[in-house]
OpenMM code with the backbone's topology and positions (N, CA, C; nanometers):
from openmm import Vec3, app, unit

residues = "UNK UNK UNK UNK UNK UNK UNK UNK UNK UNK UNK UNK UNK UNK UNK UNK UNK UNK UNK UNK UNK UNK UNK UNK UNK UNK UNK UNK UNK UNK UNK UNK UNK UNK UNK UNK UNK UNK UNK UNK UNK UNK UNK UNK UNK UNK UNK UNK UNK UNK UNK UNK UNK UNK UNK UNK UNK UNK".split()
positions = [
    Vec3(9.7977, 17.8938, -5.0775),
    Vec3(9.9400, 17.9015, -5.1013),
    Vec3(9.9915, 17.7639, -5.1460),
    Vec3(10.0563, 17.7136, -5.2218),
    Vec3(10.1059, 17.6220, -5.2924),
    Vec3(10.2234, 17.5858, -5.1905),
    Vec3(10.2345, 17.4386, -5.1712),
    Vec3(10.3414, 17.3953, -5.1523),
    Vec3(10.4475, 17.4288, -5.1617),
    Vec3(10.5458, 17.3718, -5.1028),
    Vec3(10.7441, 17.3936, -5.1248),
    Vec3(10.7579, 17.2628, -5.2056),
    Vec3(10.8175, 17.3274, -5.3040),
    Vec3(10.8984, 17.2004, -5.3645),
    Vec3(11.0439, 17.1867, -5.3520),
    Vec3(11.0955, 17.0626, -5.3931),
    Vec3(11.3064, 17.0426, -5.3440),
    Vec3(11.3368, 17.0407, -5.4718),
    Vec3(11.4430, 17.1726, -5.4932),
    Vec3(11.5324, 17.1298, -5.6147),
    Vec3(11.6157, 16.9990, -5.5800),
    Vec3(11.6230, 16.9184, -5.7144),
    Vec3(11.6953, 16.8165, -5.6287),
    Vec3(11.7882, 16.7809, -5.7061),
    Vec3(11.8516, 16.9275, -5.7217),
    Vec3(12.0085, 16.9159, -5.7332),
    Vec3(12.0848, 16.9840, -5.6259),
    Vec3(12.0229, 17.0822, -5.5360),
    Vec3(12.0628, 17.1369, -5.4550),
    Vec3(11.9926, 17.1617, -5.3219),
    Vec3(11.8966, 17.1218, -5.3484),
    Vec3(11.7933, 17.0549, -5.1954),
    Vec3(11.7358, 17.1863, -5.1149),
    Vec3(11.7515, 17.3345, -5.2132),
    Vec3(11.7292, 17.4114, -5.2084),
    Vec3(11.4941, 17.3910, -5.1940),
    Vec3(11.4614, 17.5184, -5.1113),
    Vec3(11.2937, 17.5027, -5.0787),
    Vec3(11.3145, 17.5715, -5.2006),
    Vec3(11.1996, 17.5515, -5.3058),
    Vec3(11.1562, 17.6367, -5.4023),
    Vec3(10.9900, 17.6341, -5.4286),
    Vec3(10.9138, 17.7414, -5.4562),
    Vec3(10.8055, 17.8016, -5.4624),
    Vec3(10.8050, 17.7779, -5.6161),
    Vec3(10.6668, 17.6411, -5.6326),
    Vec3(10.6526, 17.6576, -5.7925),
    Vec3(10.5484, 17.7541, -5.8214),
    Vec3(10.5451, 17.7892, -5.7846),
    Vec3(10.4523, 17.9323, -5.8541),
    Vec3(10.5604, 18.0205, -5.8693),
    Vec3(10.6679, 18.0264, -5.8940),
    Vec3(10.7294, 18.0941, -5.9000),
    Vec3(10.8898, 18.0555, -5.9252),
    Vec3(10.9213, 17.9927, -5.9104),
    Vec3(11.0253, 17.8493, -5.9452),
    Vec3(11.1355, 17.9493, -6.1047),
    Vec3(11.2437, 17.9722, -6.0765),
    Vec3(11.2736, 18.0445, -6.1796),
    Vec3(11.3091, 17.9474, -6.3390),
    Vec3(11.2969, 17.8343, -6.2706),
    Vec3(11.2937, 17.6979, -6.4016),
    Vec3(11.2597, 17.5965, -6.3460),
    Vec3(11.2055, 17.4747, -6.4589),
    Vec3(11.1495, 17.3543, -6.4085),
    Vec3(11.1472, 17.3344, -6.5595),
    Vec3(11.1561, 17.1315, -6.4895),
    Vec3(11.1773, 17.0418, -6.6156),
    Vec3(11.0403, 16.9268, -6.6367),
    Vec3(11.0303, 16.8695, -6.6736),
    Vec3(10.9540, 16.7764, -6.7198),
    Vec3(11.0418, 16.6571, -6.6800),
    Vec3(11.0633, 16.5036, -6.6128),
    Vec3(11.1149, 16.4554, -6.6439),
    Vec3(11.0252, 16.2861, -6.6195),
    Vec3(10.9984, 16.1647, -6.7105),
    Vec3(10.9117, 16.0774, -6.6792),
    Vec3(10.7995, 16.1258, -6.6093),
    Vec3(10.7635, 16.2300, -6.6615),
    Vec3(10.5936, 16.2766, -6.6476),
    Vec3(10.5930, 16.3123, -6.4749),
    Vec3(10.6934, 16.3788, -6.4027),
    Vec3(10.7018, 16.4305, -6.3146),
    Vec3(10.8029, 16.5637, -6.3506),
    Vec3(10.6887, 16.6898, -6.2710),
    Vec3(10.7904, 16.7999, -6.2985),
    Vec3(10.8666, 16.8236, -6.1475),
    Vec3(11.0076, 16.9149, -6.1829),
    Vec3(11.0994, 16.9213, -6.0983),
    Vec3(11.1223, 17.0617, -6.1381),
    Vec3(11.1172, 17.1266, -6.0249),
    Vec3(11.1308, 17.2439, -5.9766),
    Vec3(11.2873, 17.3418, -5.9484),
    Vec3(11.3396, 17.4210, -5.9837),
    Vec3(11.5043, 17.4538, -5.9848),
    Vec3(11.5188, 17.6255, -5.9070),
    Vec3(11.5734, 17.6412, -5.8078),
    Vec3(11.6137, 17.7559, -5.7978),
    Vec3(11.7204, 17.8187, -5.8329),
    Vec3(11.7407, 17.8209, -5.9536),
    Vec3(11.8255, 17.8786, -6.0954),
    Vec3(11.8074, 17.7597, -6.1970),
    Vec3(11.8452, 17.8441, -6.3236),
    Vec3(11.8680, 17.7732, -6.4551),
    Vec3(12.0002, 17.7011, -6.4324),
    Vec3(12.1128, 17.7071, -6.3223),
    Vec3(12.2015, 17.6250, -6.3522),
    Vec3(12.1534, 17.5192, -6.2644),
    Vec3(12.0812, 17.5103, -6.1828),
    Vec3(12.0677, 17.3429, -6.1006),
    Vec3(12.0110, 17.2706, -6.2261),
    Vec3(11.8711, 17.3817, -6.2976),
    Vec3(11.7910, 17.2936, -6.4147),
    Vec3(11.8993, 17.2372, -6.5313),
    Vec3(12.0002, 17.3154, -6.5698),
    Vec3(12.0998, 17.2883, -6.6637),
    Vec3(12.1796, 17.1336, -6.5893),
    Vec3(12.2677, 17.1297, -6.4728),
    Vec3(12.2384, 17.0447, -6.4132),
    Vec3(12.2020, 16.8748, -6.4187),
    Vec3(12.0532, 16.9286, -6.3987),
    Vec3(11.9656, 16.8249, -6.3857),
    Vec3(11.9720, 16.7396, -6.5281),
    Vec3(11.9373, 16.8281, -6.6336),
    Vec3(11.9209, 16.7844, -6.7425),
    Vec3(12.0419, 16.6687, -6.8052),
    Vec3(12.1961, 16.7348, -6.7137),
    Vec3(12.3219, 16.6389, -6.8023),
    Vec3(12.2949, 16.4993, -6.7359),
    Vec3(12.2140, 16.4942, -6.5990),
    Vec3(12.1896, 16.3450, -6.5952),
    Vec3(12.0862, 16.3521, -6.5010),
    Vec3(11.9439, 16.3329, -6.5226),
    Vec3(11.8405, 16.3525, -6.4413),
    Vec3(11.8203, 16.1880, -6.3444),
    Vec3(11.8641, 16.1101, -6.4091),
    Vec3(11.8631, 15.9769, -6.2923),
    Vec3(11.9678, 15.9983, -6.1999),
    Vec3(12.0184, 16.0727, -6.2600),
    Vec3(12.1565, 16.1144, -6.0721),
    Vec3(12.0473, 16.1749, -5.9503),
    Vec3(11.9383, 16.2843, -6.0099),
    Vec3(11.8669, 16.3691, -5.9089),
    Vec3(11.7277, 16.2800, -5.9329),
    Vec3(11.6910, 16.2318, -5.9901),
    Vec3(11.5382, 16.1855, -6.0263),
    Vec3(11.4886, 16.0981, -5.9406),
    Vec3(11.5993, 16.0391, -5.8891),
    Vec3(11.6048, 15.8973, -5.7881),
    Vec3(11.5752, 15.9507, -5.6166),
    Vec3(11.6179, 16.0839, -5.6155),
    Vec3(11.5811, 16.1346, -5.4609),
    Vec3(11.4904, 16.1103, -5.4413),
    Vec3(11.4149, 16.0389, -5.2988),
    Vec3(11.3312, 16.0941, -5.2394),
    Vec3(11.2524, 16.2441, -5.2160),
    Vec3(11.3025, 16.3250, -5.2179),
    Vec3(11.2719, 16.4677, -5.1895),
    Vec3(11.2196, 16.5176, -5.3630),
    Vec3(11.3324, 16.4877, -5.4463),
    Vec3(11.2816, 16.5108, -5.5744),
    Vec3(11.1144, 16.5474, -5.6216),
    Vec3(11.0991, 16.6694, -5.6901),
    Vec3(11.0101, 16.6657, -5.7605),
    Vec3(10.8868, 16.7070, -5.7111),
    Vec3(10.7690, 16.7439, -5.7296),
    Vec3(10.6578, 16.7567, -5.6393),
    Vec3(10.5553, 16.7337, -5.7271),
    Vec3(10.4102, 16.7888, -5.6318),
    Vec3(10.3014, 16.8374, -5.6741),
    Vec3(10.2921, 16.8331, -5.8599),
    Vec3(10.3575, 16.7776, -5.9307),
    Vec3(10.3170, 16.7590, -6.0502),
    Vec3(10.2211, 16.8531, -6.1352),
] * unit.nanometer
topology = app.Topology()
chain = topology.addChain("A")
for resn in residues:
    res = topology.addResidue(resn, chain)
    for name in ("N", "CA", "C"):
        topology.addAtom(name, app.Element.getBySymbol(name[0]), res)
């Protein structure tokens, strides 16, 4: 079973095997439970990129 990853726009647990979107961002992917946290993320990813929790398992 794969890890939990943190959306980290909303600190929501999300399942990347299954993750309903995810981004690419500085060669770490980030995991979203919806297209609007990923939409989100994208208008400024150093606001969320900088978390601790941010991001996982790559």
């Amino acid at each position: 079973m794969a890890e939990k990853a943190i959306d980290p726009v909303c600190g929501m647990e999300v399942d990347p095997e299954t993750a309903p979107a995810k981004a690419e961002y500085k060669e770490v992917t980030y995991y979203f439970c919806a297209p609007g946290c990923k939409a989100e993320f994208e208008k400024d990813p150093e606001k969320y990129a900088g978390s601790e929790e941010a991001g996982c398992c790559g």
